[in-house]
C-alpha positions in Angstrom: 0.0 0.0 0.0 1.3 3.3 -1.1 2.0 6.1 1.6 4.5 8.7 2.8 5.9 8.7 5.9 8.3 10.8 7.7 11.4 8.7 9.5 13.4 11.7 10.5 11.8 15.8 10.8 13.4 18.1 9.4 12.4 21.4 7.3 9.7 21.3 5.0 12.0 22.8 2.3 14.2 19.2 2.3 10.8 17.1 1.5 11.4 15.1 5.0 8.5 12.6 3.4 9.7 9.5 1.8 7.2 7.1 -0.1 6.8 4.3 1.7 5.2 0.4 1.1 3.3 -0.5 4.4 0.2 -2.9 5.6 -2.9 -2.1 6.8 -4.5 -5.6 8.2 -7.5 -6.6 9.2 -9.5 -4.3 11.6 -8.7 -5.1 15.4 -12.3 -5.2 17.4 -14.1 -1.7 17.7 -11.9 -0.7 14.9 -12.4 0.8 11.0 -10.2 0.4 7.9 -10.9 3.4 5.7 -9.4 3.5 1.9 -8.6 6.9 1.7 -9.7 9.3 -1.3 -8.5 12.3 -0.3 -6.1 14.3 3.3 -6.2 17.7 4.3 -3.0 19.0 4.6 -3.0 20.5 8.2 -0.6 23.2 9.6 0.0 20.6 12.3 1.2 18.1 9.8 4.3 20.9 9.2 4.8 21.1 12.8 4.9 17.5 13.1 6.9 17.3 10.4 9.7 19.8 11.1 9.8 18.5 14.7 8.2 21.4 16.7 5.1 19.1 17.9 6.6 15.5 19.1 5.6 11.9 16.8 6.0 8.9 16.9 8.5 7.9 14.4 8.3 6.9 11.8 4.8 7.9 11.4 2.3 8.4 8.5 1.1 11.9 9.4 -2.6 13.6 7.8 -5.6 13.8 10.2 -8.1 14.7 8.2 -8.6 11.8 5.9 -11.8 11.2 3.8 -12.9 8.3 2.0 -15.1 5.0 2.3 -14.9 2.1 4.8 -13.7 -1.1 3.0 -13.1 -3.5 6.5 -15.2 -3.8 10.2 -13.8 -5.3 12.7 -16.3 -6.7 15.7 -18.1 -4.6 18.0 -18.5 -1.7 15.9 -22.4 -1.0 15.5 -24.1 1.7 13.3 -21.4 1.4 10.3 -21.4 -0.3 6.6 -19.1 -1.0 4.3 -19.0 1.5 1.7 -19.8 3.8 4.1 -18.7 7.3 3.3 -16.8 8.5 6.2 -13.3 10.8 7.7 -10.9 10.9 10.4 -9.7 13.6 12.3 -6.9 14.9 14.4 -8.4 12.9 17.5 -7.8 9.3 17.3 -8.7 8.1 21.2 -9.0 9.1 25.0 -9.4 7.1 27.9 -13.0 7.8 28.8 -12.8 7.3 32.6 -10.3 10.5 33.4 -12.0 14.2 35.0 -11.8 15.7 31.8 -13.7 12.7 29.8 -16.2 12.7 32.7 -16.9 16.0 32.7 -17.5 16.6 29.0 -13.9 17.9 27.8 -12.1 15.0 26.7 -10.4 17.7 24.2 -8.3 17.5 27.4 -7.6 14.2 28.7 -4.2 13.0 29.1 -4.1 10.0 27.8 -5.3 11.1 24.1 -3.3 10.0 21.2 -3.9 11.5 17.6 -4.0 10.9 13.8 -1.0 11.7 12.3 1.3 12.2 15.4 0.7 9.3 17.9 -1.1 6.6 15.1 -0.6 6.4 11.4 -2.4 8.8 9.1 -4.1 10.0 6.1 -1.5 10.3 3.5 -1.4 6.5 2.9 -4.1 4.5 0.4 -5.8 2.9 4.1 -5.4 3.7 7.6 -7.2 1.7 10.4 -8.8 3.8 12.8 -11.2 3.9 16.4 -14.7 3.5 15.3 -15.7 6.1 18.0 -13.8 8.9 16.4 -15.0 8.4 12.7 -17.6 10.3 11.3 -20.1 10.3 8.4 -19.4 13.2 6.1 -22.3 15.4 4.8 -23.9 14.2 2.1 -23.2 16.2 -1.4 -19.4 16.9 -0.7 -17.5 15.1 -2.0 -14.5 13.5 -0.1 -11.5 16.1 -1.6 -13.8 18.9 -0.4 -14.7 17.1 2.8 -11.4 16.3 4.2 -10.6 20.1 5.2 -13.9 20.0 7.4 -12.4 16.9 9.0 -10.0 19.5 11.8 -9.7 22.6 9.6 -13.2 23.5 10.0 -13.9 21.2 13.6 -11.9 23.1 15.3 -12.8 26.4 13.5 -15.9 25.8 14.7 -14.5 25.2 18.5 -12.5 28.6 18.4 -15.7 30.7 17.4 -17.6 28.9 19.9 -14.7 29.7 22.9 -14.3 33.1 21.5 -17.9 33.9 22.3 -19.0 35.7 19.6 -23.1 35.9 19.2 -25.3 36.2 16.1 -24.7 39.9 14.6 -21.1 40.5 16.6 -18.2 41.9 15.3 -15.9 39.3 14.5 -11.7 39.3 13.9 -10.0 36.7 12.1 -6.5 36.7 12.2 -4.7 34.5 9.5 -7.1 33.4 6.7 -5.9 30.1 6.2 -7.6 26.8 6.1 -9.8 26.7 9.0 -10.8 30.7 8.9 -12.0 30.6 5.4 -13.9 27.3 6.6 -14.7 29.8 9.8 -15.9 32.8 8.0 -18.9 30.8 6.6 -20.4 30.0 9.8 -19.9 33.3 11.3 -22.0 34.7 8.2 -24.2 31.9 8.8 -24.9 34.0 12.1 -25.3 37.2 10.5 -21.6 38.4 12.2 -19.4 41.4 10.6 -16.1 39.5 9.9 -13.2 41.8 10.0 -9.9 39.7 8.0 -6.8 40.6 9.3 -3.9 38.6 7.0 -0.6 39.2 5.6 -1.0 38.0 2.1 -3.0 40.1 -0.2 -4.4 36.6 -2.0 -5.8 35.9 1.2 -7.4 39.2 1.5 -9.1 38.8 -1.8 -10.6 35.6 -0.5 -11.8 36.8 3.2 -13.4 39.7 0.7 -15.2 37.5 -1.3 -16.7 35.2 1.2 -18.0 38.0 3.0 -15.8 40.0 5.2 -16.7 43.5 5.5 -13.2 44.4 6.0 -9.7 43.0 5.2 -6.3 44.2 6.0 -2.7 44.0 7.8 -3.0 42.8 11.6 -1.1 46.2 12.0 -4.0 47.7 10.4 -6.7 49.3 13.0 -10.5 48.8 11.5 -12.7 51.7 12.5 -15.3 49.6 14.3 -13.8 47.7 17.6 -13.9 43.7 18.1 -16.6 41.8 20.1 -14.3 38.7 19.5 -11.4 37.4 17.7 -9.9 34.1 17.2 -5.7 33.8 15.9 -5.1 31.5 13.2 -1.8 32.0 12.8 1.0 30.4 15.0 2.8 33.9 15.5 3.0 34.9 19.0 2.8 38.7 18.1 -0.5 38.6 17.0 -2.1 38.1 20.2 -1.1 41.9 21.9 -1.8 43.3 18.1 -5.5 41.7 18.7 -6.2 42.7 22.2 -5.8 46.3 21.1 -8.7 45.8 18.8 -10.7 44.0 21.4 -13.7 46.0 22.8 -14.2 45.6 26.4 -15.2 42.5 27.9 -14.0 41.0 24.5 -12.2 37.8 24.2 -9.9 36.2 21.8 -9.2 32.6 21.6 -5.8 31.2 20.5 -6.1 28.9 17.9 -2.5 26.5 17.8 -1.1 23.9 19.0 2.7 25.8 18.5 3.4 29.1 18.8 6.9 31.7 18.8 6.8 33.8 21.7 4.0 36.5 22.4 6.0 39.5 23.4 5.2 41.7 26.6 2.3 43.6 26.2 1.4 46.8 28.6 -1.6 45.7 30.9 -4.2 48.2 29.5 -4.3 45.7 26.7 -5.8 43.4 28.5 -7.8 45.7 30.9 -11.4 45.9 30.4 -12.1 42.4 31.1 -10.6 41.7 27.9 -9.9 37.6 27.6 -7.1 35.3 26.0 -8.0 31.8 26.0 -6.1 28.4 23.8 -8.1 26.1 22.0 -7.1 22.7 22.4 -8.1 19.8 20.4 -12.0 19.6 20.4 -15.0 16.8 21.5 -16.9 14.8 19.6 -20.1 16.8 20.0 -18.3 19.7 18.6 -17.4 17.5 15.6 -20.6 16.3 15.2 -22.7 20.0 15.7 -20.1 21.1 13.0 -20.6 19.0 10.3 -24.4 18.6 10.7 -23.8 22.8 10.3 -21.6 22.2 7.1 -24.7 20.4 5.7 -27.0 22.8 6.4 -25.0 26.0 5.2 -23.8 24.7 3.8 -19.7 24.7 4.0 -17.8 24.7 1.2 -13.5 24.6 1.2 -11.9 26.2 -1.2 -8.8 23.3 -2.5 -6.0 23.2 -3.5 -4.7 19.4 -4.6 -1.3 17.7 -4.9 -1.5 13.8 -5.6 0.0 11.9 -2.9 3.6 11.5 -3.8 3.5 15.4 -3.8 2.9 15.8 -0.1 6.5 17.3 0.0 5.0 20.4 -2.3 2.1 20.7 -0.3 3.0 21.0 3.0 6.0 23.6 1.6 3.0 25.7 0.1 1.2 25.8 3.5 4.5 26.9 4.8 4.8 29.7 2.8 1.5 30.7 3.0 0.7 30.1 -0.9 -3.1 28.0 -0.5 -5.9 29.9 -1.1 -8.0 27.9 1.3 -7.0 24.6 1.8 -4.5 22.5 0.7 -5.4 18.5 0.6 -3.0 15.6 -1.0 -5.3 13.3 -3.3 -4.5 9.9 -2.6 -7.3 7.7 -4.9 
């Protein structure tokens, strides 16, 4: 079976991703096996790659993997074979800790994850936890499905924790993959997105699917912020943000690496301004998501490298060159 793994991280500019030949048996009990169509190509997957989040190695990374179940293995109830269906970033948790007690298994411990702590996406099957699979909505097609799979989940999470309500005024910072995925429930709600991104391609986009403004972070809108979510995994971001924060505003942190965020004078955050991180997210908010998606409905703008291009494509996320998101098409 074709795939490509990373055995040693490095920089994405040295294509760390070597095809590989490996097997993907029989399902274990309570586990799927998934042929693959199509794997969003994740900002994590770089960090995972170039060794700032810790893998297993070697490891198949992609965590956002669409395509149709082939194999069942015993115990699992409610799927079929044939069975359109995708993977995200969280593969398991241990179900008896505080956190999975209390609802926020985005927090337990004990998780493990697609593409970091199991094998992945970017491979032509991957075997996964029949708890943590999910039916895609019906009329998108797997390539434009797979970006939903994390990119818009936890999009969804971040405007959630930011606590922005219908009509608000909403900043996005970074217009990447899950923002542009964002945007489109935050119109859903009737918000005023304001688009705060460095590349002028990206601009264009937030523009066209409905922001009412678009600029520079170091740009000042006239209007000030009910909420705002960071996309982007630069630290300075978070003070430029604050400052357009109304009071009792709150902007949540959307990464799972960051540089430093630089000292900030306290008025910044005065006003019972907020900064919270997303981590990870829950099953319900997978499931409220994509039974949103339906209903929009969602769409991803996609960009597509075949599989033995996942070099390519995790180098154009780097540089910041995907209009919307960037998936590796592996059927």
């Amino acid at each position: 079976m074709r795939a490509m793994r990373l055995e040693q991280t490095g920089p994405a500019e040295r294509g760390p991703l070597v095809p590989a030949r490996i097997e993907v048996g029989a399902p274990r009990p309570g586990e799927i096996v998934i042929a693959v169509d199509s794997c969003g190509v994740c900002r994590t997957d770089l960090h995972i790659v170039e060794g700032e989040v810790s893998a297993r190695l070697p490891i198949v990374p992609g965590h956002q993997a669409a395509g149709t179940i082939v194999a069942i293995g015993s115990g699992v109830r409610g799927f079929s074979e044939g069975d359109v269906v995708g993977v995200g970033w969280m593969a398991s948790t241990c179900g008896t800790c505080a956190w999975c007690a209390s609802g926020r298994e985005n927090l337990c411990p004990s998780a493990r994850f697609t593409g970091r702590d199991v094998d992945g996406g970017y491979a032509e099957r991957l075997a996964a936890d029949a708890r943590w699979i999910y039916r895609l909505p019906p009329g998108i097609p797997p390539r434009e499905a797979a970006p939903l799979l994390c990119a818009g989940i936890i999009g969804y999470r971040s405007l959630r924790l930011s606590g922005i309500a219908p009509g608000g005024r909403l900043g996005l910072f970074g217009f990447g993959a899950s923002a542009h995925l964002a945007i489109q429930v935050a119109r859903h709600w009737g918000c005023e997105v304001f688009a705060f991104t460095r590349e002028a391609h990206h601009r264009e986009l937030a523009r066209r699917m409905g922001a009412v403004w678009a600029g520079r972070a170091e740009e000042r809108p006239d209007a000030p912020l009910d909420a705002a979510v960071t996309f982007a995994p630069a630290g300075e971001l978070v003070p430029l943000a604050l400052a357009r924060l109304a009071p009792g505003g709150t902007l949540a942190v959307n990464a799972i690496h960051m540089s430093p965020i630089p000292s900030f004078p306290y008025e910044a955050l005065y006003g019972e301004r907020t900064v919270r991180s997303v981590m990870n997210y829950t099953r319900k908010d997978a499931e409220e998501f994509l039974d949103l998606a339906a209903r929009i409905p969602v769409r991803a703008e996609i960009e597509s490298w075949p599989l033995e291009d996942a070099n390519r494509a995790l180098l154009a996320v780097k540089r910041g060159e995907v209009r919307g998101a960037a998936v590796v098409e592996v059927a």
